[in-house]
gemmi code that builds the backbone of each chain (N, CA, C; Angstrom):
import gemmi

chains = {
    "A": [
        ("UNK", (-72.094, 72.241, 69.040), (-73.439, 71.923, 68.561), (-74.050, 73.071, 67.802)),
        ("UNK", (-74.915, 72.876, 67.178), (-75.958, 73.956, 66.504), (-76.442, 75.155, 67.252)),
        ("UNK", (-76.303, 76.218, 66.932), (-76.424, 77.387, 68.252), (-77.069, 78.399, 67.205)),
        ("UNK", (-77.461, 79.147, 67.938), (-77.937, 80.632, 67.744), (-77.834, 81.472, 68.499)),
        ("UNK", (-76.826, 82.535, 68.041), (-76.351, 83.670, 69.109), (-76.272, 85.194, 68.830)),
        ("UNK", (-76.224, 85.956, 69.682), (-76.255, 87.596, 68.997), (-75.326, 88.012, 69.371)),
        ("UNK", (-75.228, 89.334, 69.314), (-73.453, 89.614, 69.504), (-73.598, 90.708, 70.570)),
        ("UNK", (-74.824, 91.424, 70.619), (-74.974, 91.877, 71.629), (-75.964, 91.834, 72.738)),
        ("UNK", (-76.330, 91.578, 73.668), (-76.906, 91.061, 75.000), (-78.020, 92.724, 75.376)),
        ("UNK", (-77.409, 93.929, 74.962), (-78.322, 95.239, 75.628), (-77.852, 96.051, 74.281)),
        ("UNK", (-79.602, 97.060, 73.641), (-78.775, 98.060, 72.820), (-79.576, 98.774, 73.534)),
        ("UNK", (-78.977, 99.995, 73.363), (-79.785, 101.280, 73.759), (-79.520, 102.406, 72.367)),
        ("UNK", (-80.787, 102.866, 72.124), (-81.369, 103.536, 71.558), (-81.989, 104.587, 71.114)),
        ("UNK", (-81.584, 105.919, 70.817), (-82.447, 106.937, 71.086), (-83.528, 107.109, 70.535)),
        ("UNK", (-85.016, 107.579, 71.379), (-86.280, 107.491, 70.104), (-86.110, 108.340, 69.269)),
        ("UNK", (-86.484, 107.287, 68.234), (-86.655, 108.084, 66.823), (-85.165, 107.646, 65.515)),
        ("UNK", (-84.275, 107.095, 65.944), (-83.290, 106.382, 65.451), (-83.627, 105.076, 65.034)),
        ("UNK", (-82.710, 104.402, 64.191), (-83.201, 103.320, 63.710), (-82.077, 102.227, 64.736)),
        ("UNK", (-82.679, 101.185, 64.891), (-81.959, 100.009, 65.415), (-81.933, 98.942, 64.458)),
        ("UNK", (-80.721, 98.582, 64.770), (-79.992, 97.528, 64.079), (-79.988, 95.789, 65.133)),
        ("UNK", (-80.180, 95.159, 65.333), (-80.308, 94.103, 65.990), (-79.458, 92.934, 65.393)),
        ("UNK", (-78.533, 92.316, 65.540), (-77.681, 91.283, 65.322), (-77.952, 89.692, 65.607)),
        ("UNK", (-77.392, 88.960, 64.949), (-77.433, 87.262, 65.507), (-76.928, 86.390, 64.239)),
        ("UNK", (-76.220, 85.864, 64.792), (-75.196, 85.028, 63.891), (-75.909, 83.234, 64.656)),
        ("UNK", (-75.686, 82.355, 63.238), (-76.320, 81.257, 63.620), (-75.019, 80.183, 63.107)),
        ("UNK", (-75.097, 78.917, 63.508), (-74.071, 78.253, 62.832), (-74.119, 77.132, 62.400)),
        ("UNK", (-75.806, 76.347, 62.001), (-76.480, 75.744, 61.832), (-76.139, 75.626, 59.807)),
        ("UNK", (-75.557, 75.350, 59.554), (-76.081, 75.524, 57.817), (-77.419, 75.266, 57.128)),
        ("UNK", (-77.588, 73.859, 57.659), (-79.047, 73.818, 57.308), (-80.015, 74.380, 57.662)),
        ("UNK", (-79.743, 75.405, 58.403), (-81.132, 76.315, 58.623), (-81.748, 76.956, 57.454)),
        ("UNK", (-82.874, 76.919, 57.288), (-83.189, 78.019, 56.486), (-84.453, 78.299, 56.217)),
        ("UNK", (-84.823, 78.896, 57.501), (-85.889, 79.572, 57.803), (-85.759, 80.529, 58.825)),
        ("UNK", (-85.999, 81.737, 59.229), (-85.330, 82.346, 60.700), (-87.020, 83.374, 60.730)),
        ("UNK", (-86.971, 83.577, 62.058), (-87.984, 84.204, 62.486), (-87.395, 85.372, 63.359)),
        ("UNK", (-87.520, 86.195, 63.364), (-87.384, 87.480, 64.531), (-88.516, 87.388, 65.563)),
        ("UNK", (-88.585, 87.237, 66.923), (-89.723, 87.586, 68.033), (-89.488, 88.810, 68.598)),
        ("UNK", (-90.453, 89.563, 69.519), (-90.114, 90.292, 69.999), (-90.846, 89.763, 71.737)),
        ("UNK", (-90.192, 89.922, 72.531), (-91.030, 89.934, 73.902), (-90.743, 90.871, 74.994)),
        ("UNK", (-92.039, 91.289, 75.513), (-92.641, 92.289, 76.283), (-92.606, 91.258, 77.557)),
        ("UNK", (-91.950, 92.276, 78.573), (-92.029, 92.402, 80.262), (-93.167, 91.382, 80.538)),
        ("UNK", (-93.461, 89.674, 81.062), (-94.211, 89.327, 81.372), (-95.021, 88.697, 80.490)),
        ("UNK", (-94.716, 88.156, 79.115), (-95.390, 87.829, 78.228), (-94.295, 87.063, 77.348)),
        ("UNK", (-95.434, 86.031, 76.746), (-94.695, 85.529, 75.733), (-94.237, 86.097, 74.342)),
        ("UNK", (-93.147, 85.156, 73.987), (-92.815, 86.090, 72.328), (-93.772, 86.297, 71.640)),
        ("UNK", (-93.577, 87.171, 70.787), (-94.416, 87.300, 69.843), (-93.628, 87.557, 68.292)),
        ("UNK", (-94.172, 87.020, 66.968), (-93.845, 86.945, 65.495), (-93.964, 88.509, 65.380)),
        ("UNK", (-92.380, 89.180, 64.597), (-92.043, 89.879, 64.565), (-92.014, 89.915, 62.608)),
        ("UNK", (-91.173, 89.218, 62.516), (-90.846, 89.091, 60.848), (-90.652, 87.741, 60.538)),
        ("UNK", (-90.334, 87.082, 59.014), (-89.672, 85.932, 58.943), (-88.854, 86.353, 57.477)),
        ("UNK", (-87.979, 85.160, 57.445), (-87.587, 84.930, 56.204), (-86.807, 83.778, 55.765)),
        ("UNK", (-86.878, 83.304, 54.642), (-86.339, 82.354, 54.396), (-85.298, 81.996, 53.841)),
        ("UNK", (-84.212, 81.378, 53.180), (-83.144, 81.231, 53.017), (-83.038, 81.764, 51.973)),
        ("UNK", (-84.233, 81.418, 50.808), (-83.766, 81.685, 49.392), (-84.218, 83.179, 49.481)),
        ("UNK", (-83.695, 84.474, 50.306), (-84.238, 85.788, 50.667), (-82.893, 86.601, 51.239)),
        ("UNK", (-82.473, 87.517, 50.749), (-81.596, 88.191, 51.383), (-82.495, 89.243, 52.324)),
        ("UNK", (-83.401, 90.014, 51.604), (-83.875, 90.722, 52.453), (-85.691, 90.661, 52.454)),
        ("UNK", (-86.087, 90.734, 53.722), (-87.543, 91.215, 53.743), (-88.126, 91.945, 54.460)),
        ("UNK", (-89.007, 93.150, 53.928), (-89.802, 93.992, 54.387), (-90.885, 94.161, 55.355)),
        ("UNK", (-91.052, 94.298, 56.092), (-92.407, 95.012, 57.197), (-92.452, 96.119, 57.345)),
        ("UNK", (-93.580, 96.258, 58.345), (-93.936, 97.369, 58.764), (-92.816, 98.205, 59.497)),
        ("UNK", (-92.092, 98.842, 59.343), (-91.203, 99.831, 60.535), (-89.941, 98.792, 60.378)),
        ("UNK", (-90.023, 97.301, 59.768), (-89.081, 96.822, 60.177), (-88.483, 95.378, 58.536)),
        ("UNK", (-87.085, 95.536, 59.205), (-86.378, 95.010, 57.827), (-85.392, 93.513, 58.244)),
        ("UNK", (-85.471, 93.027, 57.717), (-84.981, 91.472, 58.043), (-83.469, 90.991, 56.949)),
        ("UNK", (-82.210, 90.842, 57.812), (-81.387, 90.581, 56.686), (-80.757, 89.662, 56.904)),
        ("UNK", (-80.690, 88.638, 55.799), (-80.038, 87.564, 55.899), (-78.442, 87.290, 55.060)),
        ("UNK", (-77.323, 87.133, 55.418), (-76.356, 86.552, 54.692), (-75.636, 85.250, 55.023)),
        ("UNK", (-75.819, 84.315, 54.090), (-75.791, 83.153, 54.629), (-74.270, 82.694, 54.123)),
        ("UNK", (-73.850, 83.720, 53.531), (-72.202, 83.288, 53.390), (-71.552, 83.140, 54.953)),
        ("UNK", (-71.967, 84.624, 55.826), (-71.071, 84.148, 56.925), (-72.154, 84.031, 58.110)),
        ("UNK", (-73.472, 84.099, 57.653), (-74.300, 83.064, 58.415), (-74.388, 83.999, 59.687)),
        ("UNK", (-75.666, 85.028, 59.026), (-75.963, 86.313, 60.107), (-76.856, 87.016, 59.548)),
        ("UNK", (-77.934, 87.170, 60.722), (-79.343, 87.973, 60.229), (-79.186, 89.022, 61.109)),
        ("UNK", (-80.031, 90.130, 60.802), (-80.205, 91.541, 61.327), (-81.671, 91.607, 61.296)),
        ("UNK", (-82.201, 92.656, 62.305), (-83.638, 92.925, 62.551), (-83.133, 94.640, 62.379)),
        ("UNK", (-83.413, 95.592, 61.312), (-83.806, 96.301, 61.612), (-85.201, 97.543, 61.982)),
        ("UNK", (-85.254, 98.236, 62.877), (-86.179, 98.952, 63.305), (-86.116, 100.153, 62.926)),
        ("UNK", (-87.301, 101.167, 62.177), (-86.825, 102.160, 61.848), (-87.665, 103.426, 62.714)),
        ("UNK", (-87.204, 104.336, 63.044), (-87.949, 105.132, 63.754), (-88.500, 104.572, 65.060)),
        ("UNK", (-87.139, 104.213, 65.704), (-87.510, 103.535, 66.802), (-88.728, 104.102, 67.547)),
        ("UNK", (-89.932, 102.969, 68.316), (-90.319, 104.405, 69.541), (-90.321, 103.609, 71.025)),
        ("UNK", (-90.636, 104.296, 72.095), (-91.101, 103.830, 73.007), (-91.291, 102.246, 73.256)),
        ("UNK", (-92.799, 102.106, 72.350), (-93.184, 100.769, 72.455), (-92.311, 99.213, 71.851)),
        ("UNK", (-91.371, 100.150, 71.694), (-90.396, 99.204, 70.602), (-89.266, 98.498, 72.075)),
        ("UNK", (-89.600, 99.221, 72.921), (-88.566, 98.218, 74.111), (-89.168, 97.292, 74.603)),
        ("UNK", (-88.087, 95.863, 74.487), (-88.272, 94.432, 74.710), (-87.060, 94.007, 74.569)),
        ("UNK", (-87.594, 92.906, 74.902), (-86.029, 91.428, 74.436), (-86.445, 91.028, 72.983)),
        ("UNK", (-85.065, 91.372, 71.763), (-85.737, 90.636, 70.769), (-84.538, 89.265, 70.874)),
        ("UNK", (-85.768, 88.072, 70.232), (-84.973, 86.771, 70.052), (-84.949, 86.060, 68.123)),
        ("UNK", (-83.755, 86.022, 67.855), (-84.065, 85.675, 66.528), (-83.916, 84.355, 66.373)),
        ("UNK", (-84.790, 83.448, 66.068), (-84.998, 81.868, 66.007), (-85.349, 80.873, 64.444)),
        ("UNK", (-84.527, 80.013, 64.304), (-84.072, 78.936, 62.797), (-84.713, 78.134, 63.181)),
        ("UNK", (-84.985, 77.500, 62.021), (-85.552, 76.052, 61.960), (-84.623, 75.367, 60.389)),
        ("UNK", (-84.558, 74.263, 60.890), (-83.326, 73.477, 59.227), (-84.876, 72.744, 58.529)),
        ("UNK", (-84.377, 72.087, 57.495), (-84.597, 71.206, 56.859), (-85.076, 70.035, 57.313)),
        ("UNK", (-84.052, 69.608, 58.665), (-83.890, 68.119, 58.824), (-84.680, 67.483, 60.359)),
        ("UNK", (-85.149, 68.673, 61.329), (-86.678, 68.489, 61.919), (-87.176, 69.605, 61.840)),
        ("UNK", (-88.009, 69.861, 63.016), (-89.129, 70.590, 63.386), (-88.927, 71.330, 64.865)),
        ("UNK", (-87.549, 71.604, 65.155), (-87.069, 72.038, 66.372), (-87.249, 73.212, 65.476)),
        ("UNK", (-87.589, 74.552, 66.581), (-87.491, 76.214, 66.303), (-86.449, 76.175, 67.843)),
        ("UNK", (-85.086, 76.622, 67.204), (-84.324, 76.788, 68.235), (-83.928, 78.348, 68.569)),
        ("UNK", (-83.655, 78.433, 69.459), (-84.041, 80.540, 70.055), (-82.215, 80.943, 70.294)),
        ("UNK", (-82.161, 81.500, 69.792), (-80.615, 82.172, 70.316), (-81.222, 83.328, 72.071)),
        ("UNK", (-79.780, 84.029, 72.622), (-80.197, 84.189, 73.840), (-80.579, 85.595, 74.284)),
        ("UNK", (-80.848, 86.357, 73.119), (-82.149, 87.517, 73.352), (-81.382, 88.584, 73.379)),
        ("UNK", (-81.655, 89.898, 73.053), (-81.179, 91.372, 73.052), (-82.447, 92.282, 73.690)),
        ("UNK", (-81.992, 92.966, 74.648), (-82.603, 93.696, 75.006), (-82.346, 94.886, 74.938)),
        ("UNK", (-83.639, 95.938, 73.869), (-83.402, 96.746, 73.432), (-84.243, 98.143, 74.530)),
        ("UNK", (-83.172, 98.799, 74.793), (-83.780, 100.314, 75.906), (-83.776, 101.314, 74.981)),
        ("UNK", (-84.905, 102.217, 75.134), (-85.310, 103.372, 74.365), (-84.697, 104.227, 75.158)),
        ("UNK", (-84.444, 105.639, 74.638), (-83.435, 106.500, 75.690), (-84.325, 107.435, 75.241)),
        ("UNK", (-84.975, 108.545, 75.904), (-86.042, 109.968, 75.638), (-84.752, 110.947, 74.856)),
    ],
    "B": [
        ("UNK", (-105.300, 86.864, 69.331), (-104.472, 85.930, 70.401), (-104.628, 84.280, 69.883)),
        ("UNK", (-103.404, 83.815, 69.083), (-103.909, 82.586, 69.495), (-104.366, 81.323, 70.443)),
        ("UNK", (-105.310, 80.619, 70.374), (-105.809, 79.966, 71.680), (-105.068, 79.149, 72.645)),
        ("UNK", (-104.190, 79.725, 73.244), (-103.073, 78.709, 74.299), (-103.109, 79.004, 75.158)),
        ("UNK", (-102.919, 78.384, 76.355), (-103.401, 78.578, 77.768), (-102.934, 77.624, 78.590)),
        ("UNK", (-101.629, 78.050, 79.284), (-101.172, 77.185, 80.534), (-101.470, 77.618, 81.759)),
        ("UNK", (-101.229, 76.379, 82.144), (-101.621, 75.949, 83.509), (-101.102, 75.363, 84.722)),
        ("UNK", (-100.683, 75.356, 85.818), (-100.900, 76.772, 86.241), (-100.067, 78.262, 85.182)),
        ("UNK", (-100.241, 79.146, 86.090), (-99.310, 80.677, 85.629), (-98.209, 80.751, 86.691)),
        ("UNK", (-98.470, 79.970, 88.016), (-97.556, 80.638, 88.840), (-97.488, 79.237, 90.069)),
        ("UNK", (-96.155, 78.531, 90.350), (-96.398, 77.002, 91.203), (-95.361, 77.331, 91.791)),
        ("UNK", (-95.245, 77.006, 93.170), (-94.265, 76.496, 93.654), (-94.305, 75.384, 94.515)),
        ("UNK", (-92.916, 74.930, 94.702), (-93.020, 73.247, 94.734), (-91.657, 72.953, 95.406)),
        ("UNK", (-92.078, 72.026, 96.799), (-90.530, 71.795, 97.355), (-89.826, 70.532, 96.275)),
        ("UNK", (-88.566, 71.007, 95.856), (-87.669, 69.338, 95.922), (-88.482, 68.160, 96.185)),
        ("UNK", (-87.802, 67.452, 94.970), (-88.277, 65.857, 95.233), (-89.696, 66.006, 94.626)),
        ("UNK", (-90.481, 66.872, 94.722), (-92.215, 66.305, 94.454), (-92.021, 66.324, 93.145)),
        ("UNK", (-93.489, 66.031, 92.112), (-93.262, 65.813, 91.071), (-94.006, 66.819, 90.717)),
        ("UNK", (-93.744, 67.231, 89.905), (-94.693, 68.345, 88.820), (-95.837, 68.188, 87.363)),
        ("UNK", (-96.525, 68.576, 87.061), (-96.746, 68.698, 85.580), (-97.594, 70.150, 85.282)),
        ("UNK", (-96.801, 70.626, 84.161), (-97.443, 71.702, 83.663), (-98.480, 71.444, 82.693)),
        ("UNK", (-99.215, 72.378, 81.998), (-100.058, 71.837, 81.560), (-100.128, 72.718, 79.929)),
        ("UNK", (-100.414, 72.457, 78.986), (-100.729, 73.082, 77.384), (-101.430, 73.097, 76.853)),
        ("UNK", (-102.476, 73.755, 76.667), (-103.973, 73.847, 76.457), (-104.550, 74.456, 75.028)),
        ("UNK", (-104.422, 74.223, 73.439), (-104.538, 75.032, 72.583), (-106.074, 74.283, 72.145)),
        ("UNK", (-106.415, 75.229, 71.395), (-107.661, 75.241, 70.552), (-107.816, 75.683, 69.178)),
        ("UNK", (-106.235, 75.588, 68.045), (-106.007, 75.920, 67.203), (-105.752, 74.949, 66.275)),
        ("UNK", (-105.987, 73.709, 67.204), (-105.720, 72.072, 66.006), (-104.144, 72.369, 65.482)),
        ("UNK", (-102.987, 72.721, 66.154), (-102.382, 73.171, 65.423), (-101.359, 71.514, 65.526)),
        ("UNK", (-100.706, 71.029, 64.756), (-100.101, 69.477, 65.052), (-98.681, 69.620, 65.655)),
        ("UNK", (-98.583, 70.924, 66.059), (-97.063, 70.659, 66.458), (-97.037, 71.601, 67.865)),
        ("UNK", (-96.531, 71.097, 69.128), (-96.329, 71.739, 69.867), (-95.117, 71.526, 70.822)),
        ("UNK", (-94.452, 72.886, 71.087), (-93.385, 72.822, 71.819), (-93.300, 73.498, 73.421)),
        ("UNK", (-92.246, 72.556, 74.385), (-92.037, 73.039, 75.694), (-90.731, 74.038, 75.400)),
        ("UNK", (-90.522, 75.330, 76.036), (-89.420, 75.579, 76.653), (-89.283, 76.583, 77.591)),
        ("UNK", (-88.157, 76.454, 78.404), (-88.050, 76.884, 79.599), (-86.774, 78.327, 79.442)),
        ("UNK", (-87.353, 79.310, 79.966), (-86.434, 80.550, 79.890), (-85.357, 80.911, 81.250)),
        ("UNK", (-84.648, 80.803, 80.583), (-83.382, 81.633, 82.358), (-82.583, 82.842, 81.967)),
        ("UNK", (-82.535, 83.817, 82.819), (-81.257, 84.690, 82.542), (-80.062, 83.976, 81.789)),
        ("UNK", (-79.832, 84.734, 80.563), (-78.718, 84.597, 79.859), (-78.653, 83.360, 79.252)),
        ("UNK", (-79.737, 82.831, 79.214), (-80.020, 81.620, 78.233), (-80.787, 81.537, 77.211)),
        ("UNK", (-81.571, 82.759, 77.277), (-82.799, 82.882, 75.917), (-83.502, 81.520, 76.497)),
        ("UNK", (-84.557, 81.075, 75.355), (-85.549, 80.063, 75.472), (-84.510, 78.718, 74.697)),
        ("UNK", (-84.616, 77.870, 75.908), (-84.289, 76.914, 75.412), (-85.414, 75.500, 75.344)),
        ("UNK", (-85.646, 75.054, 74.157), (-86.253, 73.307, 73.824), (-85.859, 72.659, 74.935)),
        ("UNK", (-86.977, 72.215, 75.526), (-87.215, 70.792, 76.449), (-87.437, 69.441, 75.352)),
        ("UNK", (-89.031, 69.752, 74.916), (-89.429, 68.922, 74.217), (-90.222, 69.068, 73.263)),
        ("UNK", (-90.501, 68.590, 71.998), (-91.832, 68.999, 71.334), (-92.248, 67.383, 71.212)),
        ("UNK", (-93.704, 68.270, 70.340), (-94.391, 67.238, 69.810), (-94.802, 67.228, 68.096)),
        ("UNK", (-94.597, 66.377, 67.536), (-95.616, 66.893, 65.957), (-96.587, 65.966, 65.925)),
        ("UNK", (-97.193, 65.422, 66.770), (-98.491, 64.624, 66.435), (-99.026, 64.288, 67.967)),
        ("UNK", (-100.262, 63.644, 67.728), (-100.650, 62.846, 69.399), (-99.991, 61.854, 69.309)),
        ("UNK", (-99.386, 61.572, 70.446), (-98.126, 60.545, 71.255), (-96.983, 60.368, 70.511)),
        ("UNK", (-96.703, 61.492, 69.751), (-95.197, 61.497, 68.887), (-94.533, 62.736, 69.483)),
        ("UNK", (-93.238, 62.702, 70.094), (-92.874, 63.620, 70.909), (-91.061, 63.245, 70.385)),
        ("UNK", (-90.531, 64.384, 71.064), (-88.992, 64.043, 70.575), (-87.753, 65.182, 71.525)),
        ("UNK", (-87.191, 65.175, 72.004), (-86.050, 65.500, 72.776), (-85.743, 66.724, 72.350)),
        ("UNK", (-85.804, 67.816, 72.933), (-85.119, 69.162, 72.722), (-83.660, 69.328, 73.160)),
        ("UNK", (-82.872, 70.143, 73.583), (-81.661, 70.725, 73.980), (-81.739, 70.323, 75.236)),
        ("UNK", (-82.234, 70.587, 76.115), (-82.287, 70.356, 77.981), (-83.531, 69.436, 78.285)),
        ("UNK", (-83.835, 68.336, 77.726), (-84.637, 67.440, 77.908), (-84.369, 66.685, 79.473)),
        ("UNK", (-83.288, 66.756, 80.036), (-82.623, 65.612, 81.086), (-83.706, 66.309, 82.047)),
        ("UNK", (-84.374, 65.032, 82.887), (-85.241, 65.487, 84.528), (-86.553, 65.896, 84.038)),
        ("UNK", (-87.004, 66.363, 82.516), (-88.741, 66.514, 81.820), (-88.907, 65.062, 81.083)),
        ("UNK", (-89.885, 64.920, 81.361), (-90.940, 64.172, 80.103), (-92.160, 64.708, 79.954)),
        ("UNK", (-92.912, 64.279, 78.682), (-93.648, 65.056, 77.830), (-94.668, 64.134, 77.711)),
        ("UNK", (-95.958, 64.270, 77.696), (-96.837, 63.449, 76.803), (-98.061, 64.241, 76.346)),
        ("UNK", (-98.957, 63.885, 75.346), (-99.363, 64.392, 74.162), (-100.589, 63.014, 73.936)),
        ("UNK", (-101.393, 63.101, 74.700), (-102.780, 62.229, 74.441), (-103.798, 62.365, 73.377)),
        ("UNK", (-103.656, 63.986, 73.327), (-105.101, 64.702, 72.121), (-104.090, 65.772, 71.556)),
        ("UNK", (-104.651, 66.354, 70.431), (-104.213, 67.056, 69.810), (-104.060, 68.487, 70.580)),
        ("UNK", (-105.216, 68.856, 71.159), (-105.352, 70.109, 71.727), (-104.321, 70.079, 73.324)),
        ("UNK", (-104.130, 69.006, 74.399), (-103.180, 69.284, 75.777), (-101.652, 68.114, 74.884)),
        ("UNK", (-100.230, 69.567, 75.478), (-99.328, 68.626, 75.833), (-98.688, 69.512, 77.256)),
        ("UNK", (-98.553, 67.942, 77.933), (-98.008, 67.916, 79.242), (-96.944, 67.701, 79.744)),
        ("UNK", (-95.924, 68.650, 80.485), (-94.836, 68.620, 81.140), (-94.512, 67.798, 82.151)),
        ("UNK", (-93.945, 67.081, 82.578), (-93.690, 66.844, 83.725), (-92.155, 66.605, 84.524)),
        ("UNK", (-91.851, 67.223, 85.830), (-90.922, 67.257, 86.240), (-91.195, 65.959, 87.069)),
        ("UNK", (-90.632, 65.043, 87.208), (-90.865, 63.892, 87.949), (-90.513, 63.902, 89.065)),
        ("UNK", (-89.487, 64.947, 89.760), (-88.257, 64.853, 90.564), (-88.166, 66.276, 90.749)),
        ("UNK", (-89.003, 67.639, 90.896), (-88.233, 68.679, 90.941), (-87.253, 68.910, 91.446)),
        ("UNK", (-85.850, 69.345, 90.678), (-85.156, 70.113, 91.743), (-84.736, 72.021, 91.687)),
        ("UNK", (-84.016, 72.611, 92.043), (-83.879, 73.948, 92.289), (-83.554, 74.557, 90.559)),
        ("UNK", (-82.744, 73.616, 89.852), (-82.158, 73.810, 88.962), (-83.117, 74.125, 87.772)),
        ("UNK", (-84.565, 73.229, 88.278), (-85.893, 73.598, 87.060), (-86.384, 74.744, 87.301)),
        ("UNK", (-86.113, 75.737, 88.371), (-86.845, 76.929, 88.857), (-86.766, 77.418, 87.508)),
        ("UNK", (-87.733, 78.153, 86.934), (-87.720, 78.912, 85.838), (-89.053, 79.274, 85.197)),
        ("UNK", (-88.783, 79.833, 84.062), (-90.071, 80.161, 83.332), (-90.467, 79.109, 82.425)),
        ("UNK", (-91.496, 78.833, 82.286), (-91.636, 77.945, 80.843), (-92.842, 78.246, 80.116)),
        ("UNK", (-92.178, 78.201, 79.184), (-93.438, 78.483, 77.908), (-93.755, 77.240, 76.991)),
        ("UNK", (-94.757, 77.624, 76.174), (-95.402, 76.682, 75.576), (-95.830, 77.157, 74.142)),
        ("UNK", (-95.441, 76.825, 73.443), (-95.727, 77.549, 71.959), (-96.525, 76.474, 70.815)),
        ("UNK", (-97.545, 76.728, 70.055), (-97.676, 75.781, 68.845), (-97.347, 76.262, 67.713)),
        ("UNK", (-97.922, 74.952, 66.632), (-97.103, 75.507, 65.302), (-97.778, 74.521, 64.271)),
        ("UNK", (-98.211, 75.479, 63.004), (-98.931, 74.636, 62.440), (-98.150, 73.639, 61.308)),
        ("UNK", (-97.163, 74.128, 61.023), (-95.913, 73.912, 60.236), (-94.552, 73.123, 60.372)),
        ("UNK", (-94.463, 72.878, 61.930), (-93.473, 72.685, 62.403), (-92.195, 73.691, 62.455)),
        ("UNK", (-92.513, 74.730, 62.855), (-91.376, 75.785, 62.661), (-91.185, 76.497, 61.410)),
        ("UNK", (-91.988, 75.925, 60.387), (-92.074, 76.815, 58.848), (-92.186, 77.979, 58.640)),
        ("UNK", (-93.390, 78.080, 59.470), (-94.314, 79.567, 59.644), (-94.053, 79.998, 61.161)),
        ("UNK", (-95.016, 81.153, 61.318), (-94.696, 81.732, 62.985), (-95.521, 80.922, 63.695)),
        ("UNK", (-94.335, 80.660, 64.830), (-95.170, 80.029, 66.047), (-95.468, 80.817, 67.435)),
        ("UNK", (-96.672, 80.629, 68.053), (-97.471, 81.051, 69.062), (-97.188, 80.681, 70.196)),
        ("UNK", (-97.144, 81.779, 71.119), (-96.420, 81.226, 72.810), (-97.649, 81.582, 73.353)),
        ("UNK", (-97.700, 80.619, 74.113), (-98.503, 81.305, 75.693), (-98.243, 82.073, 76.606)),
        ("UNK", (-98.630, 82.201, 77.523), (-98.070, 83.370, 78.364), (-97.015, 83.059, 79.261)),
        ("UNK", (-96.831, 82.064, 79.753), (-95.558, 81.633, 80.523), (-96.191, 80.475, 81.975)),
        ("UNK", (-95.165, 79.712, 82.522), (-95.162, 79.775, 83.767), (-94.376, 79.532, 84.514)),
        ("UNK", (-94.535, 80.199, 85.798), (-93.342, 80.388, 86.810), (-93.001, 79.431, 87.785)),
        ("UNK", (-92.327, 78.986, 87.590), (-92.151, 77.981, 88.436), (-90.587, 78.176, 89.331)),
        ("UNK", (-91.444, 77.823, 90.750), (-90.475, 77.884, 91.836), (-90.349, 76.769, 93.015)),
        ("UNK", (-88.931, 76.065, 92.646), (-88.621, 75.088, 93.242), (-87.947, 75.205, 94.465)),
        ("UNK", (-88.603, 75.006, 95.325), (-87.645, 75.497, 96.824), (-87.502, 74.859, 97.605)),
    ],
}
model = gemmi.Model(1)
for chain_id, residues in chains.items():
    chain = gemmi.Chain(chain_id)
    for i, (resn, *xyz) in enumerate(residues, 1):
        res = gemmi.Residue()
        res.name, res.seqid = resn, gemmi.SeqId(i, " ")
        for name, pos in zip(("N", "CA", "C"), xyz):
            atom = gemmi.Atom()
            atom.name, atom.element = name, gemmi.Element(name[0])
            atom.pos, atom.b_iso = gemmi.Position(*pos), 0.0
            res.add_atom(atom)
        chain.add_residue(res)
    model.add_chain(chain)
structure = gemmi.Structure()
structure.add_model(model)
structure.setup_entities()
């Protein structure tokens, strides 16, 4: 079936390094993806987005990459800090409904 | 913060009884979704909605139903709890249907024992 998955489950991080965040989807018709981030006890929260016709997009501290040849986005973080540890979840939506489906989360540890 | 607010935050509930959670927004937003979180599952779709009384089947729909009277409450319900629903569930809207970013609530915990 249609999935969304990452490749790694825990990164650890030293502050002040940049993180790289992974997730491969296998949906073709997706093409919309969102990055969340969620904090200990709280719901996700909108991190970045981007859309299909986009290889890459910009934020604050943080960079969004899409290649849809082999169908895999990246979240990166630059200058990691502290407040940057959570579970991130990167989540598609297709064309053909209105399901936002969640792959199964990375949890990223800051190391002093 | 956008305006979402479930209800309860924190239930527990023997087997067999029935449940309903509750989804409370104030953002008119036309689309709203259930899902329930477990270790090593990420958030998975129960159910959404994109309109009042238009609702439609997520990934782990089996043992929930959903209903959607007003724009602003949609409601969970476990008809039958059993151990297997223990979990978190969230509640997110969306003005887009997944276009744009969508908004979670804070969670709730639910414990089936």
């Amino acid at each position: 079936g249609e999935s969304v998955g990452l490749h790694l489950p825990t990164l650890s991080v030293q502050e002040g390094d940049n993180s790289i965040i992974n997730c491969a989807y296998s949906n073709s018709a997706s093409d919309y993806f969102i990055w969340y981030k969620q904090e200990s006890g709280k719901g996700p929260q909108f991190i970045i987005d981007i859309r299909s016709n986009m290889d890459k997009r910009q934020g604050q501290r943080v960079t969004v990459l899409l290649n849809k040849t082999v169908k895999h986005l990246s979240l990166q973080i630059a200058a990691t800090q502290p407040g940057d540890s959570a579970v991130y979840f990167c989540a598609e939506t297709s064309n053909r409904d209105d399901k936002i489906i969640f792959g199964k989360g990375t949890r990223l540890h800051i190391l002093p | 913060d956008a305006g979402i607010t479930q209800s309860p935050r924190h239930k527990v509930t023997e087997t067999g009884t029935p449940v309903t959670l509750r989804c409370h927004q104030t953002e008119n937003h036309r689309y709203m979704y259930w899902y329930r979180q477990d270790p090593g599952h990420g958030l998975r779709l129960i159910h959404y909605s994109y309109g009042v009384k238009d609702t439609d089947k997520g990934e782990v729909s089996d043992g929930y139903s959903v209903s959607r009277s007003k724009t602003e409450d949609f409601l969970l319900t476990l008809e039958s709890a059993t151990s297997s629903q223990t979990s978190v569930y969230f509640c997110a809207i969306s003005e887009t249907g997944g276009r744009t970013e969508a908004f979670f609530g804070q969670g709730t915990r639910l414990t089936v024992v």
